[in-house]
N, C-alpha and C positions, 0 to 999 in steps of 0.2 A: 433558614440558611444562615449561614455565620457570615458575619460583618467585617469581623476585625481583619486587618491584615495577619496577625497569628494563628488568626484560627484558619483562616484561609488556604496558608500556607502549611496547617500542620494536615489539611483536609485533601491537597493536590499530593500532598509527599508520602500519603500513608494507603492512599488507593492503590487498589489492585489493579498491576498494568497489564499482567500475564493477556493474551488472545489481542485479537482485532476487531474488537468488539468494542465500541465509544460510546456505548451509552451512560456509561459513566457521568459524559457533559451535557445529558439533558437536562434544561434548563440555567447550563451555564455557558454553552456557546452552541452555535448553528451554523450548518456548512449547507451552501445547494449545492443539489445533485446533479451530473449531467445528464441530459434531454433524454439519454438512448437508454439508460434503464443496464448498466451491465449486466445485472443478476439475471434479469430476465433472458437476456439476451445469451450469453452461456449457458442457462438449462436449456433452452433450443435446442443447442449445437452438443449438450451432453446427453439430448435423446436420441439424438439419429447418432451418435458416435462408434465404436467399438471398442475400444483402446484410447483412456485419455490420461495426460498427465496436468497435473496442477502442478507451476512451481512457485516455492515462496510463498504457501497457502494461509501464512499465521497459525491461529485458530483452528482453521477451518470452518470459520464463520461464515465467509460470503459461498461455496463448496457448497456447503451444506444446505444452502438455499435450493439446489435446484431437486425437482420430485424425483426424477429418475437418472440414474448413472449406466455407463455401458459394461458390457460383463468385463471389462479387464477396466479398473479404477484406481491411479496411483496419484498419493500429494505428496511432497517435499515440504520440509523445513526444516531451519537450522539451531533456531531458537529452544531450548529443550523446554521453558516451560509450554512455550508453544506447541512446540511436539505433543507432549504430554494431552496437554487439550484438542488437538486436533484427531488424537488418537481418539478421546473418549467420543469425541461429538461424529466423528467418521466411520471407525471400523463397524459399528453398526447397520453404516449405512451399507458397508461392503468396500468402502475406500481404504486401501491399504495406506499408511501413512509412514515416509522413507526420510529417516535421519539426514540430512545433506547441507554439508558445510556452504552452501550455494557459489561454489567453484566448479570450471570445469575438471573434468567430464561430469556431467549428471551421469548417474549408477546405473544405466540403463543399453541395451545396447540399439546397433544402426535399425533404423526403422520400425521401433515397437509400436509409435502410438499414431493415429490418425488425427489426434485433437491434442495440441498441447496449450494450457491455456496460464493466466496469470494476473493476479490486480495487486497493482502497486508494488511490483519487484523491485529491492534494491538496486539489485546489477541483472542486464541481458546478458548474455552470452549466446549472440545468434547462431553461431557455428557450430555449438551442441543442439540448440533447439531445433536448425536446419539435418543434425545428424540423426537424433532419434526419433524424429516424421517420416512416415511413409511418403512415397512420390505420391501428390496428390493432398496429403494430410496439411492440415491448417494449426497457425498460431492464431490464439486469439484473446486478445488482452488488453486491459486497460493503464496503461504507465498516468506515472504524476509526468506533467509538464513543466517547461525551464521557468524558475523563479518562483515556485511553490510557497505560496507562505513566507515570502522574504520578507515582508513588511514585518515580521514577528521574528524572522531569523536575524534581520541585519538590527532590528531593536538592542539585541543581547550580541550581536558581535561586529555592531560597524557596517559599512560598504564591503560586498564582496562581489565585484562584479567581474571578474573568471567562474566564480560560481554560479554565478547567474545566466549562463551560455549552455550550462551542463542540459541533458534533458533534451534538445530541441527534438521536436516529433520529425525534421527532417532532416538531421541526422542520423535517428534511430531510426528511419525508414532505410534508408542511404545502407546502412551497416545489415539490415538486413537482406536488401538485393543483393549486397556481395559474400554474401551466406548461399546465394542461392530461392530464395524465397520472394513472390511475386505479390508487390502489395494489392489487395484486394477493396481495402475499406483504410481511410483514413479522417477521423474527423477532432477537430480539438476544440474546450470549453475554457474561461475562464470564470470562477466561480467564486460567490463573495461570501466570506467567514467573519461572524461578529462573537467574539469574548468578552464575557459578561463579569469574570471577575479572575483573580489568576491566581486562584485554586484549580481553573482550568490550565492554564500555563504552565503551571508545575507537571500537572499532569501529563500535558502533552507532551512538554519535552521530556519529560521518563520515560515516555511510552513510544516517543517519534527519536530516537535519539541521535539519528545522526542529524536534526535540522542543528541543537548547539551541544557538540561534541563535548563529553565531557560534564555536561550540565548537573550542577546538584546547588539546590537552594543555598548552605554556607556558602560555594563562590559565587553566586550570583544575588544574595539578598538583596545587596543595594540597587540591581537595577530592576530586582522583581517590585520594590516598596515605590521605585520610579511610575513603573506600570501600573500599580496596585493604584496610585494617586492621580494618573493619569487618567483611568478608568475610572473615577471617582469624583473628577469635575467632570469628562466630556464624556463618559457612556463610554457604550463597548467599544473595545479595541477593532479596527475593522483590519482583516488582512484579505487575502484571495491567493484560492488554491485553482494549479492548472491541471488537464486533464488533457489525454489522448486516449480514444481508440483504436489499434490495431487489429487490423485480419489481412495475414500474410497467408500465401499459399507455395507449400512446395511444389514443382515445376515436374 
């Protein structure tokens, strides 16, 4: 594994960030998982389904996890390289995979899907997700929770604490009762992440990009070489990521 701070850095900035897929940082940072196992937990719900929609799928990486899909199978993304990859790794499965600038409307019409689900969506828009559910039909998904990773965001941009309110799982519960939809399951995790050197840091903000908007190694080398030195007297960089589960049901 490369030492230097150059090589480091030419190693986070030349990886392939396309899909959702992180294995890229094995063995250079570690994140725990929440208790409830999502993957596992959405194949469940995409056995007995009939009509499901995935939005904001990436890849198709976490999707793809589960062994059986119901005879009507749609994912969204807006990403084209993602697209791309979600296509190849999906339409085999039988999952259709739908271009979508993740604005409302989703391209679908009132009450197609019984199952509409999501991990790690940028933005909700509960008022479509409550429109293309059937009465009865469930959301069900996992969001990042408020202050994700700040100990790594506020590094590279300061105190931001209006952004740190963003996220709260009750708010976003809030927002979906007045959608219409009846919370069924709420549970949230916070979860400790160690960065072992920041070839992963480059990487991640290439790949996470709106934790520092903008982010490219020339503007920010001096505070990567900070970190770089940082992690080089005291060990890994430690942050912590939040988590929620949701399972809303239409009424």
């Amino acid at each position: 594994m490369a030492e230097t701070f150059e090589e480091l850095i030419e190693l986070g900035g030349t990886a392939d960030v396309s899909g959702w897929d992180f294995a890229w940082l094995d063995g250079r940072a570690t994140e725990e998982r929440p208790a409830w196992g999502y993957a596992g937990l959405l194949a469940e719900r995409l056995a007995t389904a009939s009509a499901s929609l995935d939005i904001q799928t990436g890849g198709g990486e976490v999707l793809a996890q589960a062994h059986t899909f119901p005879p009507v199978a749609v994912a969204t993304e807006s990403w084209p390289p993602n697209v791309a990859k979600a296509t190849a790794l999906l339409h085999p499965r039988g999952v259709a995979v739908v271009a979508d600038q993740d604005e409302p409307p989703l391209p679908f019409a009132d009450g197609a899907f019984d199952l509409v689900t999501s991990r790690h969506p940028a933005s909700i828009h509960w008022e479509e997700i409550a429109r293309v559910l059937r009465p009865g039909g469930v959301y069900f998904a996992q969001h990042v929770g408020p202050a994700s990773v700040f100990e790594l965001i506020e590094f590279f941009l300061g105190p931001q604490p209006e952004a740190r309110r963003g996220r709260d799982p009750e708010r976003e519960t809030a927002g979906a009762r007045a959608a219409g939809l009846e919370i069924a399951d709420l549970r949230t995790a916070r979860l400790r992440i160690e960065i072992r050197d920041v070839a992963a840091v480059v990487y991640l903000l290439r790949k996470v990009i709106w934790w520092v908007p903008g982010f490219t190694v020339e503007k920010y080398r001096d505070r990567l070489r900070d970190l770089h030195e940082l992690i080089q007297a005291e060990g890994p960089f430690v942050a912590h990521s939040t988590r929620h589960l949701i399972e809303a049901r239409k009424a």
